[in-house]
N, C-alpha and C positions, 0 to 999 in steps of 0.2 A: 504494500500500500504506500503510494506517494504522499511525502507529509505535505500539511497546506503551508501556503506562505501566502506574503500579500500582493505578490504579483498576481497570484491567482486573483485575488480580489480587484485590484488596478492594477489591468496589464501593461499600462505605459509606463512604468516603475521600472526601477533595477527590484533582483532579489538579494538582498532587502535594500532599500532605498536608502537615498542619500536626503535628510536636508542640509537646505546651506542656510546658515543664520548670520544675517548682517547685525552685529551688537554680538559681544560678549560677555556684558553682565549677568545677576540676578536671575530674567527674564530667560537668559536663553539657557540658561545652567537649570533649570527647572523644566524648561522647554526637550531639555538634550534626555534627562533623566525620565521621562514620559514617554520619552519615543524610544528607550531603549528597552521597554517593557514592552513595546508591539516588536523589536526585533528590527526599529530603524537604527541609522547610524546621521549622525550629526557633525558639518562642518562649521566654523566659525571664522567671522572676518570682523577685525577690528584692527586699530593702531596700535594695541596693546600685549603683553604674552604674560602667560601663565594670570590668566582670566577669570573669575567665575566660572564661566561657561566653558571655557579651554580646556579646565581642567577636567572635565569629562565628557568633552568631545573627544571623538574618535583623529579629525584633525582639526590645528588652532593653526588659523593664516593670520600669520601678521601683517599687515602691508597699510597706506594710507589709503582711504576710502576715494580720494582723485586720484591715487594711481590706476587711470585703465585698464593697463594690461597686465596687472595683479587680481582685479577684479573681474578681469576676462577670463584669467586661469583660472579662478577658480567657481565662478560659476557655469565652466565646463567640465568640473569634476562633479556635479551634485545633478539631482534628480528634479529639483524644485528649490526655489526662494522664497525666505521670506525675512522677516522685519523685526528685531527685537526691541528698535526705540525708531524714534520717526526720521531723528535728524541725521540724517546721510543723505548725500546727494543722490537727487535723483535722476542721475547718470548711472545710478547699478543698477535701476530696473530696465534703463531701454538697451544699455550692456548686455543684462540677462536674456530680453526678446530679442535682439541679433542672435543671440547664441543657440535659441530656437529653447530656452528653457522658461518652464512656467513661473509667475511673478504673484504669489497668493498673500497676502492681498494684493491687487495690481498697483503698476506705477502713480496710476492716474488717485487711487487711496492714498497713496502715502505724501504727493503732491499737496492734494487738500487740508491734509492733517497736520503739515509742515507750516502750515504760515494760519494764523487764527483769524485775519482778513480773508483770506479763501476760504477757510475751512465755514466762519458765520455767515459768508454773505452765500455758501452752498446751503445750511442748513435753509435760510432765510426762504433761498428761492425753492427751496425743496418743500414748503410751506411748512414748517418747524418751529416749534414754539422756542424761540430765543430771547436773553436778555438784549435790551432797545440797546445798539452802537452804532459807530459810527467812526469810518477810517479818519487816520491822523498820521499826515504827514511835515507837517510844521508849526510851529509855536500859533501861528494864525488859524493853521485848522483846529488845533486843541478850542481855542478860546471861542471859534464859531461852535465846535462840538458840545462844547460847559452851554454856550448859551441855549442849544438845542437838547440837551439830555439834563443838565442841571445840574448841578452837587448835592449830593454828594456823587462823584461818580469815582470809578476806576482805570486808569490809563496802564495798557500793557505791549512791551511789546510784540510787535506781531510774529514774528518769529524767536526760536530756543529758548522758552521759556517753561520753565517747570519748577514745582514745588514752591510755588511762592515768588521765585523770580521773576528780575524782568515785568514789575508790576509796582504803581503807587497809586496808593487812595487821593481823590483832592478832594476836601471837604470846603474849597471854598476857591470860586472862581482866581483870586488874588493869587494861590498857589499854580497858576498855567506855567508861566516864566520856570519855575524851578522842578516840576514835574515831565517837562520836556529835557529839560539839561539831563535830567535823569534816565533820559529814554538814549541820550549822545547821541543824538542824529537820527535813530532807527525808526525805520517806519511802526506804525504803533496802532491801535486801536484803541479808542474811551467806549468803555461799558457804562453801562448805568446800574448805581447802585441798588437792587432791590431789597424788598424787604424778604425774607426767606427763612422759615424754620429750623432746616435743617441741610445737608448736603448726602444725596442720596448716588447709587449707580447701580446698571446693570451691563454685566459681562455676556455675551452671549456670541455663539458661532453659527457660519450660514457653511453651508457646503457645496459644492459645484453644482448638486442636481438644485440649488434654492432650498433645502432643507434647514430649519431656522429652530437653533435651540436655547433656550437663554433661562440662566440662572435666577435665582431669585433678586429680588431688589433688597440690597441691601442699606444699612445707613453709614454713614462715613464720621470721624471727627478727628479735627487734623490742630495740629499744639505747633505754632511757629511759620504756618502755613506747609506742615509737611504730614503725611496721614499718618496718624498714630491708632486709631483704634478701629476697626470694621467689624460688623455687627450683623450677623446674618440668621434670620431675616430683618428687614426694618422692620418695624411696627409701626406699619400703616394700614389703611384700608384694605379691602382688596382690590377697591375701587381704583387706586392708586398705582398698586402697585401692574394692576393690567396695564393702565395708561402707559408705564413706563415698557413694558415690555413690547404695546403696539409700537412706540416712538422709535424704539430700539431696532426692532423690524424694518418699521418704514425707512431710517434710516442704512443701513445694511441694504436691501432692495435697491432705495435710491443711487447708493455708492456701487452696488453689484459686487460687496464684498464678500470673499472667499475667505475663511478664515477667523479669528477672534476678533473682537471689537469693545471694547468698554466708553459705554455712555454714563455721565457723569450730568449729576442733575441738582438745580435747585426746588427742593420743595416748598412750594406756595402754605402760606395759610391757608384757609377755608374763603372762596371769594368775601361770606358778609364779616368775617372779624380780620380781614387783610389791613395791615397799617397804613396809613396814607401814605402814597406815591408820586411823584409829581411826572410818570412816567405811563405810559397804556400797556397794559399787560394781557397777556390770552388769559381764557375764559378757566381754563385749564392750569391741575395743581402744579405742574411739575413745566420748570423750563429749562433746556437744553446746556450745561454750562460750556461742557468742550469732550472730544470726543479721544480717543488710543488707539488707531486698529492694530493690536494685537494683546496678550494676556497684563492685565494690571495689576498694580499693588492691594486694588478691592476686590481679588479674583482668587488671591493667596487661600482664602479659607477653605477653596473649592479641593483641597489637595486630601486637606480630612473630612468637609463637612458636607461633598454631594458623591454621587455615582459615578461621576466622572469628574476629573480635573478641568479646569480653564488649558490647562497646556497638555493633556491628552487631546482634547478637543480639536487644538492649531494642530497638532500634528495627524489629527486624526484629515481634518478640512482640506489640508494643504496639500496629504496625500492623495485625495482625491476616494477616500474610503467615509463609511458612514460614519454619522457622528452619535456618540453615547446618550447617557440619558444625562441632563442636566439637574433631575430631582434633587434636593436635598435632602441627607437622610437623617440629621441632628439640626436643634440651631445649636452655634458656632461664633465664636468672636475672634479674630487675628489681632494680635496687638503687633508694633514694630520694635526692631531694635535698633537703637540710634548710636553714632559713635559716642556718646556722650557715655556708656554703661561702660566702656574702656578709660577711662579718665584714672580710675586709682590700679589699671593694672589687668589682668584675666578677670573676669567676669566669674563668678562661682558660678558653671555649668550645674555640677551633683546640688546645688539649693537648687535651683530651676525645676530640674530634672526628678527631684523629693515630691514633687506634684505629677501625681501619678498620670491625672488624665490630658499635661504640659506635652504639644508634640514641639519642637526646636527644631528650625532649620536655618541652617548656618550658610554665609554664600561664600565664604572662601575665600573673601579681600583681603587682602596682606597688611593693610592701612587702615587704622580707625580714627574718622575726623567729624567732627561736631557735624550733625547733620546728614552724616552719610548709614545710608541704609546698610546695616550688616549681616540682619538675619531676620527673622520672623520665629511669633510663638503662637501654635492655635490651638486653643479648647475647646472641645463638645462635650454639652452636656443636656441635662432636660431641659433647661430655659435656657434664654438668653442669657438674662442678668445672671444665673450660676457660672455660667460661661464666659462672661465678662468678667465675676469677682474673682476666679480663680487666674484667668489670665493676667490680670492686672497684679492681682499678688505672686503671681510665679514672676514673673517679670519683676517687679520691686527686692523678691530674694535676691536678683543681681547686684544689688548697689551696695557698694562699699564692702567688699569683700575685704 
């Protein structure tokens, strides 16, 4: 009897397939580990060596992201492409399509996700409930924009921004002048500040044939503007949380994304106790903050608390194979771990780890610096909040060892 493999399943594979993951952090190290349990193999490309992600990829390409024909080699050695953070140029996807290899999610994804003036005036015309902006590209358009959106608002700018960067509040027209200095030139976009409960997302995967699976909506709450605690399920409606997972849909469809996706979302009040606005907002609780296409830091909990992982899922997408079940089987809380638990020294693993139902995943950075993400801790248990207090105390055993 011939044993099965996944070529049987997609025969345009190698047996067993290659991916090539452009980013070697976190993301693609969790990404590599997922696909080495269906029996794939994993390459990585970055400027960097002995990676996250390298360190258990089968191979780690070092090379600069604008060297071409570093990037040409080696998306002639893999099976499929894909993306572990957004910013790399997008000359490796039309690199990849010369080379007649598949680009999951495609180039034209990663293009719009790259700059947040494309990516909102997409949502926008995709009729998508988004926060009221408006592009800024010099100190005169800010102060046209303040006069049209109002203060408080937010100016960010349009592209390589994350975790809080790349972003200031003006709470008062007077501040235009020093909020642009602060942008140094860069093209930018001003948001408008709304009023907003809470910061919710859902992670979810579409596959070649259109097949669309997505996780529960969970809640987010981020200390310094970097996510410190995810909470799954949120405790919303269910009214809600459908909404979020139609938007999440339509969006994915719209995009003809192959692959993971995470929508990140501001929760409304209830329209009759919403705070006053000086701004028009949809009818609807939830609007669009910004969008990931591939596996997120709100998707980590997926690894203990559903059927399938967020990064089985991309590996599952990309291959061109079916995608798992996205049910959840516990609620689940991820807390983060930030370089700040390295400050007096090792972190005491065995206290963490004295908490029986504490799972620890480490990513293998060589470096711990205020702000940099180092690992993750996620617990399941009957509720949420039991889920939450343990994780939140397994995590504090680290300090001050």
């Amino acid at each position: 009897m011939s044993t099965p493999n996944l070529q049987s399943l997609s025969p345009n594979l190698q047996s067993p397939p290659v991916i090539g993951v452009f980013g070697s952090g976190q993301l693609g190290r969790m990404l590599a580990l997922a696909a080495h349990r269906l029996g794939m193999r994993v390459h990585t490309f970055s400027p960097q060596r002995n990676t996250p992600a390298g360190q258990v990829a089968e191979q780690e390409f070092c090379a600069s992201y604008r060297d071409r024909e570093e990037v040409r080699a080696f998306v002639t050695d893999v099976d499929v492409v894909t993306f572990e953070f957004e910013n790399v140029p997008a000359h490796v996807a039309k690199i990849a399509g010369e080379e007649d290899v598949p680009v999951r999610p495609g180039g034209h994804v990663l293009h719009a996700a790259q700059n947040r003036l494309r990516e909102k005036n997409f949502l926008a015309q995709a009729g998508l409930p988004v926060t009221p902006f408006a592009p800024v590209h010099s100190q005169a358009d800010l102060e046209q924009a303040l006069a049209k959106l109002e203060a408080p608002a937010v100016l960010k700018t349009a592209a390589f921004g994350y975790d809080g960067k790349g972003q200031v509040k003006i709470d008062d027209p007077a501040q235009a002048a020093s909020a642009w200095e602060e942008m140094g030139g860069q093209a930018a976009i001003l948001e408008a500040f709304v009023p907003f409960e809470r910061e919710v997302s859902v992670v979810a995967a579409r596959s070649m044939d259109g097949a669309f699976a997505a996780f529960p909506l969970v809640e987010n709450r981020h200390a310094g503007h970097i996510l410190d605690v995810t909470i799954a399920p949120a405790q919303v409606s269910p009214d809600v949380a459908a909404e979020a997972q139609q938007l999440t849909q339509r969006l994915m469809e719209a995009l003809d994304v192959v692959g993971v996706l995470c929508v990140e979302f501001f929760l409304l009040p209830e329209p009759e106790v919403r705070l006053s606005t000086k701004v028009e907002l949809p009818p609807g609780r939830l609007l669009i903050n910004e969008m990931a296409p591939r596996p997120h830091n709100s998707g980590h909990w997926t690894i203990e608390g559903a059927v399938t992982s967020q990064f089985e899922q991309q590996a599952r997408a990309v291959c061109g194979l079916p995608l798992g079940s996205a049910q959840q089987v516990r609620p689940t809380v991820m807390v983060n771990l930030l370089g700040e638990l390295w400050a007096k020294g090792e972190p005491d693993w065995a206290a963490l780890l004295a908490f029986s139902t504490a799972k620890l995943h480490l990513y293998g950075k060589s470096a711990a610096r205020p702000g940099r993400k180092m690992g993750h801790v996620t617990v399941t248990a009957e509720t949420a909040q039991e889920a939450w207090g343990i994780a939140l105390a397994a995590r504090k055993s680290l300090v001050g060892r």
